[in-house]
N, C-alpha and C positions, 0 to 999 in steps of 0.2 A: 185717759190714754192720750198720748202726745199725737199729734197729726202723723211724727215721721213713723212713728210706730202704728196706727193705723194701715197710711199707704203702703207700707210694709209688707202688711199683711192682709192687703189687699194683691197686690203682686204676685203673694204667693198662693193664696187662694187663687189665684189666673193660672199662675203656673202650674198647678195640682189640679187644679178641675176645667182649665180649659176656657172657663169663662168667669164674668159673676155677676148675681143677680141681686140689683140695691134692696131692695128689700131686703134680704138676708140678710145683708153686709150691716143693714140698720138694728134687724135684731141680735146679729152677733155682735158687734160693737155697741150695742146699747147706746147709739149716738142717732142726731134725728138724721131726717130725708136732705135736707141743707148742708150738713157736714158730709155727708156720705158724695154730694152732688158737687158740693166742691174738691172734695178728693180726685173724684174720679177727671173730673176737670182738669186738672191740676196734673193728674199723669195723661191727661191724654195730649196736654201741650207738651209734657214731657217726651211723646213721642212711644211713651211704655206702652198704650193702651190705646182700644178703637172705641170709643163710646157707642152705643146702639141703645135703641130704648128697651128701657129697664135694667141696662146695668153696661157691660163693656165686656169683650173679648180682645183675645194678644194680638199686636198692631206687628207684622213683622218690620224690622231694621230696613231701611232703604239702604242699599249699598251700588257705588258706579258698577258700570258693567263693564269695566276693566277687573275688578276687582270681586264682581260674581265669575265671570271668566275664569280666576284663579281658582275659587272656593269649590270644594265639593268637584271637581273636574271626572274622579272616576264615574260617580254615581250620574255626572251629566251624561258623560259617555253610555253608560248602561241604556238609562231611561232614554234617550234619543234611537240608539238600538232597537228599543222595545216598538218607539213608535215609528219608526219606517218600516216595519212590517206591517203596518195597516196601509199601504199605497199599493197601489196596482197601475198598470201599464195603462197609459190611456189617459187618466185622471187630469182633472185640471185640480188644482190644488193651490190654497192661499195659506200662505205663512209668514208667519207674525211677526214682529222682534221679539228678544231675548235671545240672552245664551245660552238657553234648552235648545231650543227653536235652532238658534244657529247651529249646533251641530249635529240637529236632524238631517241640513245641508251636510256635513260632512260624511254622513252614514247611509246614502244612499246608493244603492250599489248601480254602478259603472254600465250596465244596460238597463236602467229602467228609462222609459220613453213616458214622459210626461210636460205638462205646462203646470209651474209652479210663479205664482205672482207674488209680490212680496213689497211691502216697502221696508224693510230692512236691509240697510247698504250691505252689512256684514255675511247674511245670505246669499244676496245678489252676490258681492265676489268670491262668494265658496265656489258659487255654482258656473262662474265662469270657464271652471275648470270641466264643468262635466258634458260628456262628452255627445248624449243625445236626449238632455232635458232644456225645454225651453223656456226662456227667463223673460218674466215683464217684469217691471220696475215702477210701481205707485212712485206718482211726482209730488210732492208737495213743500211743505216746510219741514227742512232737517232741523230736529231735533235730537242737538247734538248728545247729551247725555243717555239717550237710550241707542244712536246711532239709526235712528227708523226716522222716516217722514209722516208728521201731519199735517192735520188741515185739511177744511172746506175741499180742496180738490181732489185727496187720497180718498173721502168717501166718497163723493161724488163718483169717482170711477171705482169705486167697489160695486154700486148700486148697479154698473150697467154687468156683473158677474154673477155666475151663478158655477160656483164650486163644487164638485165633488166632495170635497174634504179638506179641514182648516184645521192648523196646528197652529193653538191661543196659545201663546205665552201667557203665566201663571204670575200676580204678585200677590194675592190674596187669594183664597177658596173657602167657602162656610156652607156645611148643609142649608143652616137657614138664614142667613143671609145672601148668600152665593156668590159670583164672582167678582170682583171687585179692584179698585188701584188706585195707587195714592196721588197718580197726575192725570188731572179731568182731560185734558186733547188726547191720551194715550187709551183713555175709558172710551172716547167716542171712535176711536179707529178699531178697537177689540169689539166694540159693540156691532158697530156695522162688519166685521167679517164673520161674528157671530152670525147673523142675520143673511146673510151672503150664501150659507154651502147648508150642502146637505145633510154632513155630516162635521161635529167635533171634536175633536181629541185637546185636551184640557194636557199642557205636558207641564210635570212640578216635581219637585222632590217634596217628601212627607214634612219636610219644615213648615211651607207653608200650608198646610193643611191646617180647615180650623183657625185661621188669621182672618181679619179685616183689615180695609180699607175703606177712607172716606167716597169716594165715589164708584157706586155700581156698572158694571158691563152689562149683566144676565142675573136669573137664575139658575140655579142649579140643572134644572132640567131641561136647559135650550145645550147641553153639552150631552154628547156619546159615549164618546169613552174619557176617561181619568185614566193616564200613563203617571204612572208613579213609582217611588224605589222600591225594593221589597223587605224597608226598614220596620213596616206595621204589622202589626197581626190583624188576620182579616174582618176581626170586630171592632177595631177602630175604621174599617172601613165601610162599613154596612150602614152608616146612614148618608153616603153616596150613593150604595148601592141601593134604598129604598127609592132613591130618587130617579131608577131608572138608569144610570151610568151601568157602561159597563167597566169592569175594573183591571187593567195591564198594569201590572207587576214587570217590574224589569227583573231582569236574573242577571246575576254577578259574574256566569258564567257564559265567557264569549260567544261559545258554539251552541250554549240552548237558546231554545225560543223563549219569547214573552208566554208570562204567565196569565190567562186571562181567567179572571173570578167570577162565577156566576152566580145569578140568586141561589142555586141548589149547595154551594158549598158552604155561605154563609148563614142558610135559612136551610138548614140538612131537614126531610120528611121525616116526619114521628118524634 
């Protein structure tokens, strides 16, 4: 078999099952451990794939955030929906960069009284606008391509906070890998607000559900809730859910509430 017909079909074994594991990939292709290790090599410079030991899972597309800003924009709007009903009056609250995350700033309704910190410029001037939440602003190094600050002094002043509740921006999620991102300064700021509150809400659309990324945030279970579309069925969702997440479904429709899943719906008695 030709190399390009291997990788091929290696690809597509990703895309149909999710992941893949070299050892298989060695007895279905009847090729040794070496050819199989350079393949996967070879797509993972290609950007296709995340390598992890014993085999590789789908690496998602990095794209600007001009450019995620445009993509998928209803389903942003949903899921940002979904997750500003988990805030309450009061709360001191840390938020992330991304363009989920920023237009959870847009979906915040006009009397809520809260302290929201943020090193994301793009939050910061949503929330300029509003009218009784009050704004800190993490100083560090702008980092112009995500449009957020970091650096040594954005965690440093995370360290002196203690949050009620953190909405991560999402670039990777894996049950058994967990949260993850493809630029190491942007893993240690997600890391430490990880670390920071009391509670987490993980906000993503179901694309990247199931992706890696070369540098870890957390595990799975230092997160709360997972807000997400309501493009899966609830047993592609259930091994978040074993992990203790609880699971917000955004709904398509304006005036209902988020949908939240619990172990009894995915794990029914009897």
């Amino acid at each position: 078999m030709l190399k390009e017909e291997r990788q091929y079909y290696i690809i597509e074994q990703l895309r149909q099952q999710g992941k893949v594991v070299a050892v298989d990939l060695v007895a279905q292709l009847k090729v040794s451990e070496d050819t199989i290790r350079r393949d996967l090599t070879e797509l993972a410079e290609a950007g296709i794939l995340q390598r992890v030991h014993g085999g590789a899972l789908p690496r998602l597309k990095t794209v600007s955030y001009e450019q995620r800003q445009q993509d998928e924009q209803s389903t942003r709007i949903e899921i940002a929906r979904a997750a500003a009903q988990l805030i309450r009056d009061g709360q001191v609250i840390l938020m992330d960069s991304g363009t989920t995350v920023h237009e959870i700033a847009n979906q915040l309704p006009p009397t809520l009284h809260a302290t929201i910190i943020t090193n994301s410029l793009p939050v910061a001037a949503t929330l300029i606008h509003h009218p009784t939440v009050t704004v800190q602003v993490l100083g560090g190094q702008l980092k112009k391509d995500a449009q957020a600050m970091v650096g040594v002094s954005v965690i440093e002043a995370l360290r002196q906070i203690r949050a009620d509740l953190c909405f991560l921006g999402i670039c990777s999620i894996h049950p058994d890998i967990g949260i993850s991102m493809p630029e190491i300064e942007e893993s240690y700021i997600k890391r430490a607000m990880l670390e920071q509150a009391a509670e987490v809400a993980a906000v993503t659309g179901a694309a990247k559900l199931g992706t890696a990324a070369p540098y870890i945030v957390g595990p799975i279970h230092a997160l709360t809730y997972l807000v997400t579309d309501n493009s899966l069925a609830p047993e592609a969702l259930a091994p978040y859910q074993q992990q203790g997440l609880q699971i917000v479904r955004a709904s398509s429709e304006e005036v209902s509430p988020a949908i939240f899943i619990h172990s009894s719906a995915l794990y029914p008695s009897g």
